[in-house]
C-alpha positions as CSV (number, residue, x, y, z in Angstrom):
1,X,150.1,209.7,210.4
2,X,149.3,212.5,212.7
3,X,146.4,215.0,213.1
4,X,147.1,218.4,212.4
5,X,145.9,221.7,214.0
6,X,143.9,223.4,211.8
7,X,144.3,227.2,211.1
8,X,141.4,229.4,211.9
9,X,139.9,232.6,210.4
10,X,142.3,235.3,211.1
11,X,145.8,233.5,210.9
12,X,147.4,235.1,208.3
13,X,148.8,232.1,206.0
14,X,145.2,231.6,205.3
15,X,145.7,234.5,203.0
16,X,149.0,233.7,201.1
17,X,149.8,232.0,197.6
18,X,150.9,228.9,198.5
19,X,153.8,227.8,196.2
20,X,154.3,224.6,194.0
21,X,155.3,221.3,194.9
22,X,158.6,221.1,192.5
23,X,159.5,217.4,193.9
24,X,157.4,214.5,195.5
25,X,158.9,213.9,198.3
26,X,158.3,211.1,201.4
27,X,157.5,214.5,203.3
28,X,154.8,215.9,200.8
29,X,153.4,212.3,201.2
30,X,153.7,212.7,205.0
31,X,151.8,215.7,204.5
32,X,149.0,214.3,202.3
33,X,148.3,211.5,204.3
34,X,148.2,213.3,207.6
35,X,145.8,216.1,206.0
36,X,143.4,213.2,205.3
37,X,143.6,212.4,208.5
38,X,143.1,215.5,210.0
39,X,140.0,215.9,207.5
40,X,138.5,213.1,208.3
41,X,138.8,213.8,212.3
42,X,137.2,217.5,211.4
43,X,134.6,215.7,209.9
44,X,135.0,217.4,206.3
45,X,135.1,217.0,202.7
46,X,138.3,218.3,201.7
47,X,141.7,220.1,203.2
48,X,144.1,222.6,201.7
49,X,148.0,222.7,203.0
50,X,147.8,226.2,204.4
51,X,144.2,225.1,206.7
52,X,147.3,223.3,208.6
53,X,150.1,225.9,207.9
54,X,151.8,225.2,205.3
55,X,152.2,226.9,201.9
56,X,151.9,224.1,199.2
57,X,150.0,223.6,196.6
58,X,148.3,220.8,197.9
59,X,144.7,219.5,199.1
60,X,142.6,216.7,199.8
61,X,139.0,216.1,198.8
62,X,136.8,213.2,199.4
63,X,133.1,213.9,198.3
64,X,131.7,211.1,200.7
65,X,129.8,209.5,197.5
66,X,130.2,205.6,196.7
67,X,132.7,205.7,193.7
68,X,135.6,208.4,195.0
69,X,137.4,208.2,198.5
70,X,140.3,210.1,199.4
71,X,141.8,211.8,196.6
72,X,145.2,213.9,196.9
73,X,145.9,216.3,194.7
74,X,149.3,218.1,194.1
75,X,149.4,221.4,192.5
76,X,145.9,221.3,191.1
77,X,144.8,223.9,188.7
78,X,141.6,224.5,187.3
79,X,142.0,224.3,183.2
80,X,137.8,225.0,182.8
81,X,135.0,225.7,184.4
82,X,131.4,226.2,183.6
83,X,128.0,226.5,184.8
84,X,126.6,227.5,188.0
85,X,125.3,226.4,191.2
86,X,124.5,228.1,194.7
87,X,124.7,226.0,197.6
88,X,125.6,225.8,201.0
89,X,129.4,226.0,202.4
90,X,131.3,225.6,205.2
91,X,134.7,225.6,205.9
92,X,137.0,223.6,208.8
93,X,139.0,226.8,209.1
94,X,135.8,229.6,209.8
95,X,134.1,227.2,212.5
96,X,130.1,228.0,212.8
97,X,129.4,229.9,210.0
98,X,127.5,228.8,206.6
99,X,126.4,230.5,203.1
100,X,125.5,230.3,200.2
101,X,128.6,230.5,197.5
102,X,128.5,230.5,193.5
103,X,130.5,228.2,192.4
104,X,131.3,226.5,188.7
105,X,128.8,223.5,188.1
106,X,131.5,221.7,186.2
107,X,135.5,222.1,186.3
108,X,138.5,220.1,185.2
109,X,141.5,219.7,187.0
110,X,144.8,219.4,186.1
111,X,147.3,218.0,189.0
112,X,149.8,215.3,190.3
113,X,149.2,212.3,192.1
114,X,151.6,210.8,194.6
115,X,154.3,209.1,192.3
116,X,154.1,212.2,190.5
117,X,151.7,211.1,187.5
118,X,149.3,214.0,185.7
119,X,145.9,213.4,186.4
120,X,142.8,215.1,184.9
121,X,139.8,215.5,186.9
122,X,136.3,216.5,185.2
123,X,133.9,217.4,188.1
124,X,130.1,218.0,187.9
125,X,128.1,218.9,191.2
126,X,129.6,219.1,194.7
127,X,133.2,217.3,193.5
128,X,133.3,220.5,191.6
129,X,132.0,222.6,194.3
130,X,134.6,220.7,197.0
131,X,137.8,221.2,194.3
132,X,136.6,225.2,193.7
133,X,136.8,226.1,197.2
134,X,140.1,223.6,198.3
135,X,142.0,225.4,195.1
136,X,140.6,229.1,196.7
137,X,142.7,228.2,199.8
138,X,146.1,228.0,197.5
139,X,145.1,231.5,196.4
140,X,144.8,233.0,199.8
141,X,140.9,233.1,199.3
142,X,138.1,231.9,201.6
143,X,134.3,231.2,201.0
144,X,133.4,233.9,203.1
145,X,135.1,236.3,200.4
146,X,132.3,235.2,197.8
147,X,129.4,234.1,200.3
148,X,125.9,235.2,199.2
149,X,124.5,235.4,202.0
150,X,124.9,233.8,205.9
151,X,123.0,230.4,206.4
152,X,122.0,229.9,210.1
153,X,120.3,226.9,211.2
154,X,118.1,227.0,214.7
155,X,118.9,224.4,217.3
156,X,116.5,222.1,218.1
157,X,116.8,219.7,221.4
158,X,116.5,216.5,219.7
């Protein structure tokens, strides 16, 4: 496994479709394990394939709660959403900047695991929040294309 360099604001495959993943191959699992890697290193709570330039439609989420872990998803697709919540974002890829996003406050998910099984995914909360905005990267689209309004939090010198 290997740590990836993550794309910033500004590179432009951040804003392409990324295509499907027609095959599972020992590279796509290359790929997934050294995004979780690479998320875990950044510190986040999920990755999408073109954050470390490339365009598949892949991502990797873990919500940090007791029950999940790493989850890799392949070709994921949103079949329903509902609800609403506004909370707080951030994304590895547009470094020091929060704000508040509306996002689904429940969506299901439709994707491939790793040997190439279909999974279903019914999220509620911040899994669902986490799954929105990694399946946004596939489409070209980045939090800061739906943000409310800026968060910005003071320094303090503890």
């Amino acid at each position: 496994m290997a740590i990836r360099n993550i794309r910033l604001e500004g590179d432009p495959i951040l804003r392409k479709v990324c295509k499907e993943v027609p095959e599972i191959t020992d590279r796509i699992k290359v790929l997934l394990d050294d995004m979780g890697e690479t998320m875990y290193e950044a510190d986040g709570v999920g990755l999408a394939a073109p954050q470390v330039g490339i365009l598949k439609r892949v991502i990797v989420i873990d919500p940090r709660d007791e029950e999940t872990g790493l989850v890799k998803l392949i070709n994921p697709e949103i079949i329903e959403a509902e609800g609403e919540q506004i909370g707080v974002e951030g994304c590895l890829s547009i470094p020091n900047f929060n704000a508040t996003v509306k996002r689904p406050e429940h969506v299901v998910v439709k994707y491939l695991d790793e040997e190439g099984n279909e999974q279903t995914w019914d999220a509620h909360g911040f899994p669902a929040v986490i799954l929105s905005h990694e399946i946004d990267h596939l489409n070209g689209i980045l939090f800061r294309d739906k943000y409310i309004e800026e968060v910005t939090y003071e320094k303090t010198d503890a």
